[in-house]
C-alpha positions as CSV (number, residue, x, y, z in Angstrom):
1,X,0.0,0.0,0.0
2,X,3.0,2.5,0.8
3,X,4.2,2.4,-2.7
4,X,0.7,3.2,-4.0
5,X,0.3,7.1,-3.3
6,X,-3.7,6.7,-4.5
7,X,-4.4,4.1,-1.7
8,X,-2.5,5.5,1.3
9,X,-4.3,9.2,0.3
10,X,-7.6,7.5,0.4
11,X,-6.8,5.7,3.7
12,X,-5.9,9.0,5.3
13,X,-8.9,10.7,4.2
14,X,-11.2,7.6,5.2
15,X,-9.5,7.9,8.8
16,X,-10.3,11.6,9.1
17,X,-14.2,11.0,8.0
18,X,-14.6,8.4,10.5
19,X,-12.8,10.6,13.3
20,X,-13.9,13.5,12.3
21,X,-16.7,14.5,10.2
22,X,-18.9,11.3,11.0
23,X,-19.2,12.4,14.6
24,X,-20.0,15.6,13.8
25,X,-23.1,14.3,11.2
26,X,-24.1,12.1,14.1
27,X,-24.0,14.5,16.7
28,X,-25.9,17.1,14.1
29,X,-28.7,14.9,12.6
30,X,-28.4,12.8,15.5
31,X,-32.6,12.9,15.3
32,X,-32.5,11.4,11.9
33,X,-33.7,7.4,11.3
34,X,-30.5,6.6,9.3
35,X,-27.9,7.4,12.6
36,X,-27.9,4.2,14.0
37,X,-26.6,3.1,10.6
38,X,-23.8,5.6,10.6
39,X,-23.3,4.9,14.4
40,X,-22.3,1.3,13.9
41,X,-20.7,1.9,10.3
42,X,-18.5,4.4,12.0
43,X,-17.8,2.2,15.3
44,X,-16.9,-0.8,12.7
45,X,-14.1,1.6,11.2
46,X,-12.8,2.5,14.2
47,X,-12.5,-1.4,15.0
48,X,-10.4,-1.7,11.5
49,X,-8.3,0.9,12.5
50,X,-7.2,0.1,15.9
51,X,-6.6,-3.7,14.3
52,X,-4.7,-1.6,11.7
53,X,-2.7,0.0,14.2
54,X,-2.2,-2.7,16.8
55,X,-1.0,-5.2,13.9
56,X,1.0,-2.6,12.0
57,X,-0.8,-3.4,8.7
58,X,-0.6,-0.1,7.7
59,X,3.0,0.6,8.3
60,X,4.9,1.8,5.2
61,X,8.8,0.3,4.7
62,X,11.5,3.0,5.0
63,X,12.8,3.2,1.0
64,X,11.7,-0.4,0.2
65,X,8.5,-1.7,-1.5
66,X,10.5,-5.8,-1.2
67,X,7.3,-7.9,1.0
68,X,8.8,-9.3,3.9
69,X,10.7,-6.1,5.0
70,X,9.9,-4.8,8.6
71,X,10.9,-1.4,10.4
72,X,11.8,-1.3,14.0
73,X,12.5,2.3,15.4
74,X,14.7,2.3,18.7
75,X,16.4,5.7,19.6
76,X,16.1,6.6,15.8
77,X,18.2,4.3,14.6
78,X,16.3,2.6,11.8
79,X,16.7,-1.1,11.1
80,X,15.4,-3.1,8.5
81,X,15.5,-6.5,8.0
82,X,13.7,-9.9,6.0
83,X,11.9,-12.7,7.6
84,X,11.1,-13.9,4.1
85,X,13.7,-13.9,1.8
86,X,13.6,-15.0,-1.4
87,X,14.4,-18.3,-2.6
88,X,17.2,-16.6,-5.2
89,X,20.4,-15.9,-3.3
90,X,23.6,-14.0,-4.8
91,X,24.8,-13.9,-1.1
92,X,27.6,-11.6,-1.2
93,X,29.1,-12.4,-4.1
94,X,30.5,-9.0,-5.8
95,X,31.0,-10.5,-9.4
96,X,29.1,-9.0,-12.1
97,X,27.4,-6.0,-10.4
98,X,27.9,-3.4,-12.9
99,X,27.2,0.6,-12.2
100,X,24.6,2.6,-14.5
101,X,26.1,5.6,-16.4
102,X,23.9,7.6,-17.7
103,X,25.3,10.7,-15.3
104,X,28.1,12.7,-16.4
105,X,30.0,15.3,-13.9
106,X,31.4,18.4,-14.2
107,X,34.9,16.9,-16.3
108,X,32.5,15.4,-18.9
109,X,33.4,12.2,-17.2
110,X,30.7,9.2,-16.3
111,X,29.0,8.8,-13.1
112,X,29.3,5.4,-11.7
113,X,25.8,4.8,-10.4
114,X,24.5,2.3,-8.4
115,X,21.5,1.6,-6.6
116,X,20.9,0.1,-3.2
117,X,17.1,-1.0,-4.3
118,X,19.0,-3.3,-6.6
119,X,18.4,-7.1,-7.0
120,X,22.2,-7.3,-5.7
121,X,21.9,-5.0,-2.8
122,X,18.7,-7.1,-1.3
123,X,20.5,-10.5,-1.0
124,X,23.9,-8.6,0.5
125,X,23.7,-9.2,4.4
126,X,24.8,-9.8,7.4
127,X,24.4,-12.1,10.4
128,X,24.0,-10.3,13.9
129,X,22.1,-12.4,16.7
130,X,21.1,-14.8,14.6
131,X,19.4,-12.5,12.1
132,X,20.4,-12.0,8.7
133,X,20.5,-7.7,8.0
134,X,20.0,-7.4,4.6
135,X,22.3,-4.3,2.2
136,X,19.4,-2.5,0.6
137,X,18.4,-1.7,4.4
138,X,21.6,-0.2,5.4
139,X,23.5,0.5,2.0
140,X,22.8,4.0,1.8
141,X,26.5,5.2,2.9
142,X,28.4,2.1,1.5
143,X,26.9,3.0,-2.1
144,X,27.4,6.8,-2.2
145,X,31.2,5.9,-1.2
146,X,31.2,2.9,-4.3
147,X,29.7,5.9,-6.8
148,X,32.1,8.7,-5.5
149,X,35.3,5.9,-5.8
150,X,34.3,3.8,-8.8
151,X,33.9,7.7,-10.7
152,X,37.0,8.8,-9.7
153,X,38.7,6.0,-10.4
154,X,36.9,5.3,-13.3
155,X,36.3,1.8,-12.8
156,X,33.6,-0.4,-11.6
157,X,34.4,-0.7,-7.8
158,X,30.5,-1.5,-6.4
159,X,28.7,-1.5,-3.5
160,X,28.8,-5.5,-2.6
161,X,32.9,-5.4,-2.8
162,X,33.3,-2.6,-0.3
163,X,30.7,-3.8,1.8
164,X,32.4,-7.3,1.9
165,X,35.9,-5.4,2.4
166,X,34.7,-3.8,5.1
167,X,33.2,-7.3,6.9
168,X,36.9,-8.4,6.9
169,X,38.3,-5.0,8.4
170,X,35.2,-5.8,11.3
171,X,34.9,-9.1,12.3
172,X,31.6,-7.8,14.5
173,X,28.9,-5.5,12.5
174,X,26.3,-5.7,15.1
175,X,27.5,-2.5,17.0
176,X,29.3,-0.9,14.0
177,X,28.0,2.5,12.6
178,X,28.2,2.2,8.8
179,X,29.6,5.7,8.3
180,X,31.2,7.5,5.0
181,X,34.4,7.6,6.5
182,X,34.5,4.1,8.1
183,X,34.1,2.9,4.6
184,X,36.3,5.5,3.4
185,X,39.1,4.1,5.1
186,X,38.2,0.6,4.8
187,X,38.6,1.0,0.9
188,X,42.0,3.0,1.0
189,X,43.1,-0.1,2.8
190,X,43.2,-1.4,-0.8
191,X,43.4,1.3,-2.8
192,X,44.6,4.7,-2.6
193,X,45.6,8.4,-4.3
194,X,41.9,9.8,-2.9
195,X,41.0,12.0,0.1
196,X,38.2,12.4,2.2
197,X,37.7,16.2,3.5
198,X,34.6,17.5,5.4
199,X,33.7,20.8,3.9
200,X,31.2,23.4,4.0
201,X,28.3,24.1,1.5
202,X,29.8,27.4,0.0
203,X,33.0,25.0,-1.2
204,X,30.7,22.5,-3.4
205,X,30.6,24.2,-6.8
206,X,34.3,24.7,-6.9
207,X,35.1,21.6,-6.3
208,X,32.9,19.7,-8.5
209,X,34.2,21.9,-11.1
210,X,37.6,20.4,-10.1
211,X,36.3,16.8,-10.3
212,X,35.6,16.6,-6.9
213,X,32.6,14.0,-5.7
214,X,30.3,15.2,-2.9
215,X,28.3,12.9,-0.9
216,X,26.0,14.8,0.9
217,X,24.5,13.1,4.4
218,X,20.9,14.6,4.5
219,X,18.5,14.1,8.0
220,X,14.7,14.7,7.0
221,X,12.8,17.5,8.7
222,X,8.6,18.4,8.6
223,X,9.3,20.0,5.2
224,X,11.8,16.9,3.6
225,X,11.9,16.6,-0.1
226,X,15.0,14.0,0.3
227,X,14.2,11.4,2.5
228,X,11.7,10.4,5.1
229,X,14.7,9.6,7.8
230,X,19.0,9.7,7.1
231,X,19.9,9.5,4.0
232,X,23.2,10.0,1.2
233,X,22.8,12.1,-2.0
234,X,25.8,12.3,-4.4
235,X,26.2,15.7,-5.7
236,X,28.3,15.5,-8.7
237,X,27.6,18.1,-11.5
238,X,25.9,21.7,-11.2
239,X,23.8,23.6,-13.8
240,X,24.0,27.0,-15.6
241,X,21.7,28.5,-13.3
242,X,23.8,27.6,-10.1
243,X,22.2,24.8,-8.9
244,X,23.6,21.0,-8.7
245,X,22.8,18.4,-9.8
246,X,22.1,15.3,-7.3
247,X,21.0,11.5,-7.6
248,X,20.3,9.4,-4.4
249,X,21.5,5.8,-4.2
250,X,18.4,4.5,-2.9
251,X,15.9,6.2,-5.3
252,X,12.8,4.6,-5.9
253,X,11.1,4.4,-9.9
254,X,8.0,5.7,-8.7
255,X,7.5,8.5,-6.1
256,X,6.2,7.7,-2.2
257,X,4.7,9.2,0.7
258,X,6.7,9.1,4.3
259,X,5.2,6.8,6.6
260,X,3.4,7.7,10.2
261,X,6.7,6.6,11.5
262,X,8.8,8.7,9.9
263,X,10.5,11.9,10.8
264,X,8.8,13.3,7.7
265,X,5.7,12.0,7.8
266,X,3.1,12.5,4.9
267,X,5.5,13.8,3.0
268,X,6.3,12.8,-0.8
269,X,9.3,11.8,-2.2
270,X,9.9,12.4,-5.5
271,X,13.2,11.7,-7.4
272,X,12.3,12.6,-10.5
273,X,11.6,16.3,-9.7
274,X,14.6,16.6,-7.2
275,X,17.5,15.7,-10.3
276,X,18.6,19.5,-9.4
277,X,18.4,21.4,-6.7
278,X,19.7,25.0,-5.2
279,X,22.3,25.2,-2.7
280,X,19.7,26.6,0.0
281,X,17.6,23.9,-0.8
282,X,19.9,21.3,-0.1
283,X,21.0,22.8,3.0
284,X,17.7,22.5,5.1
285,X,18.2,19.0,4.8
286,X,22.1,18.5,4.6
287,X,24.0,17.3,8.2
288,X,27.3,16.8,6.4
289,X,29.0,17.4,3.2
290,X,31.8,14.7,2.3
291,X,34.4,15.6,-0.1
292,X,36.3,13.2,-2.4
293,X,38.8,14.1,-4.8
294,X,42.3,12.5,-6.1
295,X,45.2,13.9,-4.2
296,X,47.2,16.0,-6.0
């Protein structure tokens, strides 16, 4: 239902007739034969409701529309994870996972794109008390760090290898934050001739024009047009008329409204319209801005 803007719209309206205005018309023509239809068709919906609530039927999946996906809040930290998953495993097998480009920065260069809703991304996982944790639940910052390197390097370096190099460099994920420069480092391990540099949002459109990639770490708010919770968005390119240009690695086809659970709840999300955006647009939303660039 989450993925279907129609449906959850007309649920929401549904729930304010029958707490609201049904009441009201009760209370009103309360004298009227046809009331003690309305009474009991209203105290029926309030029934569904509660069993709505109490069973969490109605509760949207953060950035996933994959069946078998649950979302557990404690202390904000979101975790998602699959009691049913499917009977197709890739495990976490990096080979043949191959990046999109159909970006192009600033140097004219391609954008190594990958997304974390991916066929891939679902099966990637680990193990922590017995439970497997699945990538496309957690990928977010792995990803933007596998776009920003695999562009810069200009070779396919994606999301399921990093995540596996950084299983080796922590033998115990369970309490582990999966932060940009965490993985950052866990990559230079291997590789090397990039850095990773913090900076602030009036330094963005010099450095893209110096082939720098950004990965912005963006925390919804009442007004969020980015994500419902914590999210990454790569900012790699900027347009004549001084915006830049972003792309999220966990961007859904179709647009989708922010569940009750969220931070940004009710809100829609809609890629397709947020492909560019200003400066002061991106900074109601942005915690953090992550450069990477070669070294000199």
């Amino acid at each position: 239902m989450c993925n279907n803007i129609i449906i959850l719209w007309l649920f929401i309206i549904l729930k304010v007739i029958v707490i609201l205005f049904l009441p009201i018309f009760i209370i009103v023509k309360r004298k009227k034969k046809y009331i003690n239809i309305l009474i009991v068709i209203n105290i029926l919906l309030l029934l569904f409701f509660i069993i709505c609530e109490v069973f969490s039927i109605n509760k949207c999946v953060y950035n996933s529309n994959l069946n078998g996906i649950k979302r557990t809040k404690t202390e904000n930290q979101i975790t998602l994870y699959n009691e049913l998953h499917p009977e197709e495993i890739y495990g976490n097998l990096s080979d043949g996972i191959n990046a999109e480009k159909k970006y192009k920065t600033s140097l004219g260069k391609d954008l190594y794109y990958f997304n974390q809703n991916k066929k891939y991304m679902k099966n990637a996982y680990y193990t922590c008390n017995g439970q497997n944790i699945y990538m496309n639940s957690f990928g977010s910052s792995i990803t933007s760090v596998s776009i920003a390197i695999s562009t810069l390097y200009d070779n396919n370096i994606n999301p399921v290898q990093i995540f596996n190099y950084y299983k080796e460099d922590n033998a115990n994920l369970c309490n582990i934050k999966f932060d940009i420069g965490s993985i950052f480092s866990s990559v230079m391990k291997r590789y090397g001739a990039l850095s990773l540099t913090n900076i602030d949002s009036s330094m963005i459109k010099n450095e893209l024009k110096n082939g720098g990639i950004i990965i912005a770490e963006v925390s919804a708010n009442e007004n969020s047009k980015l994500t419902c919770d914590h999210d990454y968005i790569i900012v790699y390119n900027s347009t004549n008329d001084g915006k830049v240009m972003i792309v999220s690695p966990s961007s859904l086809d179709n647009p989708y409204v922010c569940s009750y659970s969220s931070r940004a709840y009710g809100n829609t999300i809609d890629y397709s319209k947020n492909s560019t955006i200003s400066i002061d647009e991106l900074n109601k939303e942005a915690l953090n801005y992550y450069l990477i660039k070669k070294v000199s």
